[in-house]
LOPABA-847781 format. One line per 10 residues: their letters; for each residue x, y, z of N, C-alpha, C. Coordinates in pm, whole numbers, plus 50000, padded with zeros to 5 digits. Example, Ala and Ser with C-alpha at 12.3 -4.5 7.8 and 13.67 -1.06 7.14 Angstrom:
LOPABA-847781
AS) 51319 49431 50780 51230 49550 50780 51320 49670 50780 ~ 51285 49775 50708 51367 49894 50714 51290 50003 50787
***
This chain:
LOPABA-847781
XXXXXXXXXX) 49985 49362 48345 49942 49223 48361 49943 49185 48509 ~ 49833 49141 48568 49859 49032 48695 49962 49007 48702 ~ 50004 48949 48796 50121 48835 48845 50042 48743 48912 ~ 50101 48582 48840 50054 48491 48910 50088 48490 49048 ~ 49977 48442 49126 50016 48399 49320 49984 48344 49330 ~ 50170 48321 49420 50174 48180 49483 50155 48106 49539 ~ 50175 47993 49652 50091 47872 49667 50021 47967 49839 ~ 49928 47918 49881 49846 47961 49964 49953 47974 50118 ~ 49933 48100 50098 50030 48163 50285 49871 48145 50371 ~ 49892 48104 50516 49836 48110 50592 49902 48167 50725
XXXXXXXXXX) 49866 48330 50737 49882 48375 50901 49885 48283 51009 ~ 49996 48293 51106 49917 48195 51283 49771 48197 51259 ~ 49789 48344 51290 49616 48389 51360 49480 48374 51258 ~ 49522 48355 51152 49435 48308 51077 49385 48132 51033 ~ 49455 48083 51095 49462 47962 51079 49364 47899 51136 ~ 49333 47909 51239 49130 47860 51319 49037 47837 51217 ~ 49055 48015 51142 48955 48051 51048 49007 47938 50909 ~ 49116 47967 50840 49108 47896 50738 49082 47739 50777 ~ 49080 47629 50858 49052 47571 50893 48866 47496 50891 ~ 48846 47613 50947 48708 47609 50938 48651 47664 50782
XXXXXXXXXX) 48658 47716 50703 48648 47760 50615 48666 47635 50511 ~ 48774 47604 50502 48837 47437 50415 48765 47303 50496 ~ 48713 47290 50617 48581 47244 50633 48456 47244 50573 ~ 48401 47329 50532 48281 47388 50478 48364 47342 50326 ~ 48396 47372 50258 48459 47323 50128 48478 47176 50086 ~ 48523 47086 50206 48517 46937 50185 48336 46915 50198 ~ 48244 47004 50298 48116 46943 50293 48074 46953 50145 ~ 48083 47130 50090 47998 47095 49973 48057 47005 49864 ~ 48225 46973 49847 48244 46868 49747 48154 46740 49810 ~ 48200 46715 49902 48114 46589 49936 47963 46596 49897
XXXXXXXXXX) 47878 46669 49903 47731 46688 49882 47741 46705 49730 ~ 47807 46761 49660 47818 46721 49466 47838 46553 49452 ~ 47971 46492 49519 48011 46364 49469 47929 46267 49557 ~ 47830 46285 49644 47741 46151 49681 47585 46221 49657 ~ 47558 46343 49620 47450 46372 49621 47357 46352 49726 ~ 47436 46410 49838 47366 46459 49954 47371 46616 49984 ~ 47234 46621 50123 47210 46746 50122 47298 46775 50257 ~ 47397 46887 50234 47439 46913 50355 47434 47096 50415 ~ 47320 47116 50354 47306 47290 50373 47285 47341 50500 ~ 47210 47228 50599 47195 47252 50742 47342 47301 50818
XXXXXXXXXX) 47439 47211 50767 47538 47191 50841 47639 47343 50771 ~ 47634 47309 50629 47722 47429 50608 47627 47598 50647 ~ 47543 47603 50651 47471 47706 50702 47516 47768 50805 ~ 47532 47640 50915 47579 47669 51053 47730 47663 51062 ~ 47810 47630 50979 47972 47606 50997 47975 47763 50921 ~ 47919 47813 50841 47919 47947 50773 47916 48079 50834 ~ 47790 48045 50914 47801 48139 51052 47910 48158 51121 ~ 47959 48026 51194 48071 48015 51270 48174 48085 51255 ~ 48210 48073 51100 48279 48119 51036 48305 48290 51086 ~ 48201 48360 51005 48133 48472 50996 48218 48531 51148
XXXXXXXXXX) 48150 48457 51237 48182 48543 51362 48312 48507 51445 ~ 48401 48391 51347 48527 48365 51395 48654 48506 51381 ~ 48542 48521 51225 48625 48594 51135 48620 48748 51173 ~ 48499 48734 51202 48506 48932 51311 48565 48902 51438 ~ 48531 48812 51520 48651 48850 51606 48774 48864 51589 ~ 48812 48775 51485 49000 48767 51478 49042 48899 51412 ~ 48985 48973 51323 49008 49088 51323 48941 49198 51361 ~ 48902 49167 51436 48838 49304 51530 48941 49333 51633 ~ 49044 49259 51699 49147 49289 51783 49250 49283 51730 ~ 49266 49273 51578 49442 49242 51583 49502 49341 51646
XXXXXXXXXX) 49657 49286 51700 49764 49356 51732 49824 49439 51625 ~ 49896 49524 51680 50023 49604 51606 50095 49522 51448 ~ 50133 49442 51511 50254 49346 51474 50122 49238 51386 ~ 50008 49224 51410 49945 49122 51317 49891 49208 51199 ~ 49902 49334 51253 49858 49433 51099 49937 49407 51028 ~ 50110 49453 51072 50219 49437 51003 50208 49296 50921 ~ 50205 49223 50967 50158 49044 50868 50068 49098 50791 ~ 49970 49115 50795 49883 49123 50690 49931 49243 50586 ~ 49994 49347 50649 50048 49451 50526 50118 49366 50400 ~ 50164 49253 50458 50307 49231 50413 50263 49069 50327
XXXXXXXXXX) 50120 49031 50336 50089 48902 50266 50073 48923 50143 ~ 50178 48790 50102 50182 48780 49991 50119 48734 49889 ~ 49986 48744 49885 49872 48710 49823 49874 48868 49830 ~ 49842 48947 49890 49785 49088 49908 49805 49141 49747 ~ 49721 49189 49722 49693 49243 49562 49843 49371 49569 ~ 49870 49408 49469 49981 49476 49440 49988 49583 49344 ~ 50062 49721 49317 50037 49795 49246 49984 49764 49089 ~ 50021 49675 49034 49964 49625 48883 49842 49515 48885 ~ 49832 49479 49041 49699 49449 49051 49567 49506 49051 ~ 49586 49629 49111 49518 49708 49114 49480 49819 48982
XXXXXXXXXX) 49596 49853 48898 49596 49862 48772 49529 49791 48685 ~ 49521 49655 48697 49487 49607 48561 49382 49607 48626 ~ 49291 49592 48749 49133 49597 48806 49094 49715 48777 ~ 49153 49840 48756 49100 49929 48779 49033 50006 48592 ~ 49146 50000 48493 49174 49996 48343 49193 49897 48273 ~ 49164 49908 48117 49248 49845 48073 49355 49905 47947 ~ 49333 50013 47982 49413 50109 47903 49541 50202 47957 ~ 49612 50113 48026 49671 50151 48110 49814 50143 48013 ~ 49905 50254 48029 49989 50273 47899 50090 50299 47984 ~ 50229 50211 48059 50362 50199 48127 50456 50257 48047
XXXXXXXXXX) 50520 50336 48115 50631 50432 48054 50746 50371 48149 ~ 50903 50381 48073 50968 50330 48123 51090 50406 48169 ~ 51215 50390 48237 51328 50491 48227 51364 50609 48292 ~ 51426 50667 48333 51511 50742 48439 51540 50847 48311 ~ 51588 50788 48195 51684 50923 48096 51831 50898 48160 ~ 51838 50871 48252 52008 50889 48268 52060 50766 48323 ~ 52035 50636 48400 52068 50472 48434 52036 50410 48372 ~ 51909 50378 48443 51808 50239 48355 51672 50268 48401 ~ 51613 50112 48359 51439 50154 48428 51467 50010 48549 ~ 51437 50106 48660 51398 50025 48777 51263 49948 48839
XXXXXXXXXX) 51239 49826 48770 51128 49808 48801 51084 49792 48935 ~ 51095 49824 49028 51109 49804 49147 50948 49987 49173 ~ 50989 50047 49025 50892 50132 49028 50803 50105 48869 ~ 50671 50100 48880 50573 50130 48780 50516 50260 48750 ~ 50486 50286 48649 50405 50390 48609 50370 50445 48455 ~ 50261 50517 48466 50232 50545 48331 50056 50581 48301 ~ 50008 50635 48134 49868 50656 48183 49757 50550 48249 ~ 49665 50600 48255 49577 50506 48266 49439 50612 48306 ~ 49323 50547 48318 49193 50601 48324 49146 50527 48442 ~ 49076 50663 48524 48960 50586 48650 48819 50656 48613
XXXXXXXXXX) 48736 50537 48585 48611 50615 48547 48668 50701 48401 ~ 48618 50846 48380 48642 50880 48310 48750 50987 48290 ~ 48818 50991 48442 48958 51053 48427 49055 50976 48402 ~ 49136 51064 48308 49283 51078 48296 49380 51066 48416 ~ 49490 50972 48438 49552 50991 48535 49709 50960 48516 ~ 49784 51018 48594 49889 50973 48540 49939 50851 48751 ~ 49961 50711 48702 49983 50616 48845 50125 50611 48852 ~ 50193 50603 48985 50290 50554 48978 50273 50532 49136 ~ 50396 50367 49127 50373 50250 49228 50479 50202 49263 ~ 50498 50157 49375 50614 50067 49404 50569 49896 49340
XXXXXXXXXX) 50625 49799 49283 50554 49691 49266 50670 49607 49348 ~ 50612 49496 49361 50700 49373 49445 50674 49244 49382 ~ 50708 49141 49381 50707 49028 49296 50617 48891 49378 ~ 50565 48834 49277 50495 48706 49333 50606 48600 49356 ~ 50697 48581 49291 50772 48471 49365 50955 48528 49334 ~ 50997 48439 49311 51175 48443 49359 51258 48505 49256 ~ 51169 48483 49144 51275 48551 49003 51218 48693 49001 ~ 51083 48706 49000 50982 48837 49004 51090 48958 49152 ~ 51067 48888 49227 51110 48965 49369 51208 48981 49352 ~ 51318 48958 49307 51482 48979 49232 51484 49081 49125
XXXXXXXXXX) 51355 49054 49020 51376 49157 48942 51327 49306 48970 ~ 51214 49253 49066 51172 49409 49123 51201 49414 49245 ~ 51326 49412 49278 51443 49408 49416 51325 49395 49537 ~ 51236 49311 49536 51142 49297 49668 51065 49469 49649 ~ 51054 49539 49574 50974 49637 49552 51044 49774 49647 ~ 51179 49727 49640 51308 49841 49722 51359 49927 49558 ~ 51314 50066 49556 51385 50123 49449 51514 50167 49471 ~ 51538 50163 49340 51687 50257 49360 51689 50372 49317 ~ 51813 50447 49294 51758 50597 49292 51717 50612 49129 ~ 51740 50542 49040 51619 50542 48924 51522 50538 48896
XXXXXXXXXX) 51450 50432 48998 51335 50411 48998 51219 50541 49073 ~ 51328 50626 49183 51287 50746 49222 51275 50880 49121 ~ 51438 50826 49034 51402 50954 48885 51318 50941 48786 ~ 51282 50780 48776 51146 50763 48675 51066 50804 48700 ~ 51024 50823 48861 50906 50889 48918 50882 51012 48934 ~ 50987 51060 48955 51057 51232 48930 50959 51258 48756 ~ 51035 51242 48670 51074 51214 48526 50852 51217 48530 ~ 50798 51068 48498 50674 51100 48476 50573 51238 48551 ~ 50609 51213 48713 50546 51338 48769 50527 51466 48696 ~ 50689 51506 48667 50704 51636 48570 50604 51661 48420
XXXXXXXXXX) 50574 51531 48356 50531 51507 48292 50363 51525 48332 ~ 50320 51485 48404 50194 51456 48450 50190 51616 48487 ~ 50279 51684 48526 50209 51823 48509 50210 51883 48389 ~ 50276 51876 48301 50318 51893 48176 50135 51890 48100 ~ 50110 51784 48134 49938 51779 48042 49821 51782 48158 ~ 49870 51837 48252 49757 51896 48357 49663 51761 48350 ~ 49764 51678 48412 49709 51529 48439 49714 51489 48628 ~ 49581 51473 48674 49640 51438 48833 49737 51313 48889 ~ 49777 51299 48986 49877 51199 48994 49829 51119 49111 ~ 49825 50979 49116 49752 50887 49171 49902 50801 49216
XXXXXXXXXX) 49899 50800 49302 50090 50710 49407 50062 50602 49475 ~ 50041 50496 49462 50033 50335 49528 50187 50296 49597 ~ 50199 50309 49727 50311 50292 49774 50284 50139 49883 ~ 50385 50118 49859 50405 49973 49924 50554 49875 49890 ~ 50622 49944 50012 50797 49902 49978 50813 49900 50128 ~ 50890 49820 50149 50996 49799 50294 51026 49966 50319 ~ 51105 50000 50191 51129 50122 50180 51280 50125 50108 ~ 51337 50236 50045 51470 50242 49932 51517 50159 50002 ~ 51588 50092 49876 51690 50006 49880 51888 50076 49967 ~ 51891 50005 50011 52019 50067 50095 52134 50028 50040
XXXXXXXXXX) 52176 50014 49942 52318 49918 49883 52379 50027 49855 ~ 52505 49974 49833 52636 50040 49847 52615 50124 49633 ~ 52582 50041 49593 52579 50097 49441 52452 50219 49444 ~ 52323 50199 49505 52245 50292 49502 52271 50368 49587 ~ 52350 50381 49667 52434 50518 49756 52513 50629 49664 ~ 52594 50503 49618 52674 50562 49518 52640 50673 49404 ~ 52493 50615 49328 52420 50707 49231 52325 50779 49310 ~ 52302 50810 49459 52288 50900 49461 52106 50892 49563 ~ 52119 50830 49653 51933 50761 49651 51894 50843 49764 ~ 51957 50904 49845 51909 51010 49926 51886 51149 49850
XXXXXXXXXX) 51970 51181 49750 51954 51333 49677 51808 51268 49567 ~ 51781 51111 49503 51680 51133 49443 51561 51118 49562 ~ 51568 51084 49663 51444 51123 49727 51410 51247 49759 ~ 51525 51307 49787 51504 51438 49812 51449 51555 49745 ~ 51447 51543 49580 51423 51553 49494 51259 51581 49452 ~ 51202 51431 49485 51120 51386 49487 51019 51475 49601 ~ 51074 51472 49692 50982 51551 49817 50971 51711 49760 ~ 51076 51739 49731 51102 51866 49678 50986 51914 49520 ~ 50998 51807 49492 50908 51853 49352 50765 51838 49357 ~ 50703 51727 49439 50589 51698 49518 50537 51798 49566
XXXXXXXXXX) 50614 51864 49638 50575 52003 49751 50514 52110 49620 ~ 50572 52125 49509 50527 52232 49451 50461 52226 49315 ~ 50388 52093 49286 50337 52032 49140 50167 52095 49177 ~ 50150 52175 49048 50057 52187 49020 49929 52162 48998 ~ 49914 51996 49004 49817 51940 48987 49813 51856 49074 ~ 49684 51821 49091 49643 51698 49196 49708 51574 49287 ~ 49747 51564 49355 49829 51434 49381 49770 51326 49517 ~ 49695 51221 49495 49606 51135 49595 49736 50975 49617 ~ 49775 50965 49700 49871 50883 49798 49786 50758 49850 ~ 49795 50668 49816 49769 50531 49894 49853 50461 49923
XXXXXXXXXX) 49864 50390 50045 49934 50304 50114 49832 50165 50091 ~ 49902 50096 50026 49823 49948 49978 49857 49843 50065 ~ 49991 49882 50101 50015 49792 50191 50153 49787 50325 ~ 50273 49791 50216 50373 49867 50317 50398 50026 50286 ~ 50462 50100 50371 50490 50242 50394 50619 50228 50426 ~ 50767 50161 50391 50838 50222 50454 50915 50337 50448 ~ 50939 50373 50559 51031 50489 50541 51062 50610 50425 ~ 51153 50674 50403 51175 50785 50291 51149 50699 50192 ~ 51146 50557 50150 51118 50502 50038 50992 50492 50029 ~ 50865 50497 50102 50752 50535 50091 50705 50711 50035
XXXXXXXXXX) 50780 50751 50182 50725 50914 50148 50799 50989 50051 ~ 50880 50940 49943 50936 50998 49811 50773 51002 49701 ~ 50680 50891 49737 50524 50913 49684 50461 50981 49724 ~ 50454 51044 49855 50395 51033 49955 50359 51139 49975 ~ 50412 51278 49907 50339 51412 49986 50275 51456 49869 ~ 50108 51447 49927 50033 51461 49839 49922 51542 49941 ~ 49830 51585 49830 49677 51663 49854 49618 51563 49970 ~ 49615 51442 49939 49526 51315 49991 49582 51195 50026 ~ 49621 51163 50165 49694 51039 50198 49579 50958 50227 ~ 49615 50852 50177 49499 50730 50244 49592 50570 50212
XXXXXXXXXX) 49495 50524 50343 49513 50383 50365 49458 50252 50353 ~ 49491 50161 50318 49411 50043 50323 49410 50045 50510 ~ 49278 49983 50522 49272 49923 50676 49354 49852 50719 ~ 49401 49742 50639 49511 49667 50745 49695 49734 50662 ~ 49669 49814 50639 49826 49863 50596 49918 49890 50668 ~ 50020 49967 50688 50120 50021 50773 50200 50132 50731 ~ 50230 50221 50809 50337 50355 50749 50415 50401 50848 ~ 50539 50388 50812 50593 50419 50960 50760 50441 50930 ~ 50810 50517 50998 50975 50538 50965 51044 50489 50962 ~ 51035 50366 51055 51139 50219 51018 51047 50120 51066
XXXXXXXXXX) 51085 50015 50990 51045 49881 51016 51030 49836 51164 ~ 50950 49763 51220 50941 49701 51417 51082 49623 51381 ~ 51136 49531 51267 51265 49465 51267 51337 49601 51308 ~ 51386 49700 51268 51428 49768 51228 51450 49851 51372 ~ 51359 49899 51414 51299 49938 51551 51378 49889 51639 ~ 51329 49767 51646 51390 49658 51760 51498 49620 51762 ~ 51630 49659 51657 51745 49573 51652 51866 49749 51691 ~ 51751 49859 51664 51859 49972 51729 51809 49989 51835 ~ 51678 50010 51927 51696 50028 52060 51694 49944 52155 ~ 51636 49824 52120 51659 49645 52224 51784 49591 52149
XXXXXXXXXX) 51805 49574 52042 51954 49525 51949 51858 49388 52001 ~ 51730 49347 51978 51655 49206 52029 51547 49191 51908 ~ 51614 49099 51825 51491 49114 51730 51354 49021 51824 ~ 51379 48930 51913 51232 48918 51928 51149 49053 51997 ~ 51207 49125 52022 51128 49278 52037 51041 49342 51926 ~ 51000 49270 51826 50922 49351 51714 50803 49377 51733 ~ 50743 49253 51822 50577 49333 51892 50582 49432 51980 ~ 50658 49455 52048 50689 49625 52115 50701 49668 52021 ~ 50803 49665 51941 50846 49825 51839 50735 49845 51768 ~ 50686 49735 51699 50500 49780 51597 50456 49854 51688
XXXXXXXXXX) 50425 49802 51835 50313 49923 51911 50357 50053 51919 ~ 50495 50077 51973 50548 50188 51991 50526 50253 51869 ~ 50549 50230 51786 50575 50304 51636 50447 50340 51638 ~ 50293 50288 51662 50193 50339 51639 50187 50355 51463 ~ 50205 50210 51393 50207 50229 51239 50079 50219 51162 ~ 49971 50194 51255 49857 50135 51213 49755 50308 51126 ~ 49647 50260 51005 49581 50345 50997 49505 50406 51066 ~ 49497 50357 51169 49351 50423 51270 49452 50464 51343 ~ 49601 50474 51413 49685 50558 51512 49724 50681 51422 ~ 49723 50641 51294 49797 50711 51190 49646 50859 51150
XXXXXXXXXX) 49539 50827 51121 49430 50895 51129 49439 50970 51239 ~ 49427 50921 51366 49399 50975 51499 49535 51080 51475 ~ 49667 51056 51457 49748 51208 51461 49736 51280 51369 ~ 49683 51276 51247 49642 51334 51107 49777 51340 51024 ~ 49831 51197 50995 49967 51173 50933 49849 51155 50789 ~ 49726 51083 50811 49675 51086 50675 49511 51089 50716 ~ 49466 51109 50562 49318 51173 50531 49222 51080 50582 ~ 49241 50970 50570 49102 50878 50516 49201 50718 50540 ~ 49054 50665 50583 49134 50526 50578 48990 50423 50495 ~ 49058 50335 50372 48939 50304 50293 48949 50109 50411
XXXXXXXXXX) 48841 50072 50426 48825 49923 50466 48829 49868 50376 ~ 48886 49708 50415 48912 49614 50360 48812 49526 50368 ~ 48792 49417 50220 48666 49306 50276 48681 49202 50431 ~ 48623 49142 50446 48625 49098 50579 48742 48977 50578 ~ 48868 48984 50669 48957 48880 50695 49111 48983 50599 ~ 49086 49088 50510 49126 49168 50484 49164 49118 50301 ~ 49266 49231 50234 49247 49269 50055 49227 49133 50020 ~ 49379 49061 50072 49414 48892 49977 49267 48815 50010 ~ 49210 48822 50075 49093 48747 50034 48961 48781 49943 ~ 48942 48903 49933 48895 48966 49830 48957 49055 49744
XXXXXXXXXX) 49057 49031 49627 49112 49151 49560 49031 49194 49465 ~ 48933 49149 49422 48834 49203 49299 48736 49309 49424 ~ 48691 49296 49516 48614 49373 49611 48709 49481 49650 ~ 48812 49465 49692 48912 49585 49732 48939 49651 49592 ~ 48957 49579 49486 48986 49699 49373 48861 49804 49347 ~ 48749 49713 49355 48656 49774 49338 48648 49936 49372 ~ 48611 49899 49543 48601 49965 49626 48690 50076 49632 ~ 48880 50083 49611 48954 50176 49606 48945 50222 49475 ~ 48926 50198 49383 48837 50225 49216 48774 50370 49269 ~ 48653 50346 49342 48565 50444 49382 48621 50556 49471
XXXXXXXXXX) 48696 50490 49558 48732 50609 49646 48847 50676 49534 ~ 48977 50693 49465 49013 50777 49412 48949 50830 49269 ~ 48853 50749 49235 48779 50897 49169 48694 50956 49239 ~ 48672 50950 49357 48583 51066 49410 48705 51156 49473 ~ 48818 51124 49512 48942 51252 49546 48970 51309 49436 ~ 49029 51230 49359 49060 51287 49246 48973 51378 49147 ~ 48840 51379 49170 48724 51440 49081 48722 51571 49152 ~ 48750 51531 49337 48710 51653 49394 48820 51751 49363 ~ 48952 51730 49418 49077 51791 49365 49108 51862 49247 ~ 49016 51836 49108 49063 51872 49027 48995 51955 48996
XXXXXXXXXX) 48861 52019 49107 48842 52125 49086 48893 52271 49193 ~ 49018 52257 49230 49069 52290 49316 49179 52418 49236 ~ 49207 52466 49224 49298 52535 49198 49418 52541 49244 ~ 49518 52519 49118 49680 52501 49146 49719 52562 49254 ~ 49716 52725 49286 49761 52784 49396 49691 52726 49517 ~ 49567 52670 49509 49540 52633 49682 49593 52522 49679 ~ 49591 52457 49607 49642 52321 49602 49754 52306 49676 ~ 49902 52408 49621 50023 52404 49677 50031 52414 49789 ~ 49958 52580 49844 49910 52629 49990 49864 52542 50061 ~ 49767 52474 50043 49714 52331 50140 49796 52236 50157
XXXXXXXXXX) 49883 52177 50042 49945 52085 50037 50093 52117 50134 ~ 50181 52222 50082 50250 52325 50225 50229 52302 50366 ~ 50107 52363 50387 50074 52371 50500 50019 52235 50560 ~ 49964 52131 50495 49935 52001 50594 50044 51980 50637 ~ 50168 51965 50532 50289 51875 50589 50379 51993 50695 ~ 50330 52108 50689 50411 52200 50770 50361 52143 50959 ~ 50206 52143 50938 50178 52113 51024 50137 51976 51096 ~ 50238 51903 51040 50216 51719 51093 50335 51733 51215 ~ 50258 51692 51329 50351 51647 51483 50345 51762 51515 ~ 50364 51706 51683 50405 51815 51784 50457 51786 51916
XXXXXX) 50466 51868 52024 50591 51830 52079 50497 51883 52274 ~ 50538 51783 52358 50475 51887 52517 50598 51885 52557 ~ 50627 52010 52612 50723 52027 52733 50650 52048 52879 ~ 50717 51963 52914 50641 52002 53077 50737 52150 53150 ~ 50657 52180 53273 50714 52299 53301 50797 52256 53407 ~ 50905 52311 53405 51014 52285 53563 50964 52321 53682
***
């Protein structure tokens, strides 16, 4: 099911634009309730619009991607689910804690494949975001994902990963059960699954709580997303100990899809409608609809052994290192 969203977030930097935009909206109510013509004017406030709206994102910063990863309008793993199927069948449970909703998953169909999804989800408002700990798993929610994966090879089903979390949850109780050995786990079983596995970053990437989805045949990104090893908060409070340092640390980190492309951390980066997802989520489902059944169609005629071998070897060969000479 959707989740309802909540009352309208507006970015700084977007604010010109929505402005002008909720302009054009009072003209045409006004032109219904006096029955005047005002098409000249919205024609030209439309334009305006148009090219307010490519500039403001044609330069964002580091740190204004990060905002937009992180808006809360931005469509979400069961958003994209219920756009994409409607036969989408959620499996629940670890087998050995509980079920952490903080992770989704289960069948579902793209086009006319079989797939088996699993997602980080995050909540539309205060009771939602509590129950799915702000979309931070714990190490259950990593063994549910464990748990279906195994499964999804089990019926030579490909595996489709929507990641978008701060990244694992850090508490003293999910230490306790264990949340570094289930990620580890996770990377570990990833590396050697038989069947297909296509990775999207929808919106956040953090850290090992991202890449426990994350090593797959096919990484890809939304355009305004982020992936990166720690948070710019995060960044900025161990090497400045200055949280207003977070627009340095975003740049430094280089979290963006197009820095992230350029080192080949991932495959493909899919665009967003214009002003980015939350303003079109029926166009972005669409659109990522198409792009993983064309990975997923291609992949699955791939054979298990290259599969592993390729999959091996990308992550063997991500980064590198210059030494200068003395």
């Amino acid at each position: 099911m959707v989740q309802r969203a909540p009352k309208r977030h507006v970015l700084d930097f977007e604010q010109p634009l929505v402005e002008l935009e909720d302009k054009i909206s009072e003209l045409k109510q006004l032109a219904v309730v006096q029955n005047v013509s005002v098409d000249d004017e919205v024609t030209r406030l439309t334009e305006k619009a148009d090219r307010l709206r490519n500039e403001i994102f044609a330069k964002l910063t580091a740190w204004q991607q990060v905002q937009l990863a992180r808006h809360p309008l931005r469509p979400y793993t069961l958003d994209y689910i219920s756009a994409f199927t409607s036969d989408f069948v959620e499996l629940h449970g670890d087998r050995t804690f509980s079920d952490d909703a903080a992770i989704v998953g289960g069948f579902m169909s793209i086009n006319d494949r079989r797939v088996m999804v699993i997602g980080h989800q995050k909540g539309r408002d205060t009771r939602e975001n509590i129950r799915r700990n702000f979309g931070m798993p714990q190490p259950e929610g990593y063994r549910k994902a464990n748990r279906l994966m195994r499964m999804a090879e089990k019926f030579d089903l490909p595996i489709v990963t929507l990641i978008d979390t701060p990244g694992a949850y850090p508490g003293l109780g999910a230490e306790e059960r264990g949340q570094a050995l289930a990620i580890a786990e996770n990377l570990k079983l990833m590396a050697g699954l038989k069947v297909p596995i296509v990775s999207v970053v929808i919106g956040e990437g953090g850290s090992g709580g991202a890449l426990a989805l994350g090593v797959s045949d096919r990484i890809i990104m939304l355009q305004h997303a982020i992936y990166s090893v720690i948070s710019p908060e995060g960044c900025a409070a161990i090497l400045w100990k200055d949280q207003t340092k977070v627009k340095e640390a975003a740049d430094a980190l280089k979290l963006t899809a197009k820095h992230l492309l350029t080192f080949g951390v991932i495959d493909r980066v899919v665009p967003e409608p214009p002003g980015g997802a939350h303003r079109d989520p029926a166009a972005m489902a669409e659109t990522l609809g198409q792009v993983l059944y064309e990975e997923v169609n291609y992949l699955s005629h791939v054979s298990a052994n290259v599969l592993r071998e390729r999959r091996l070897k990308k992550f063997l060969n991500m980064g590198y290192f210059e030494q200068e000479s003395p």
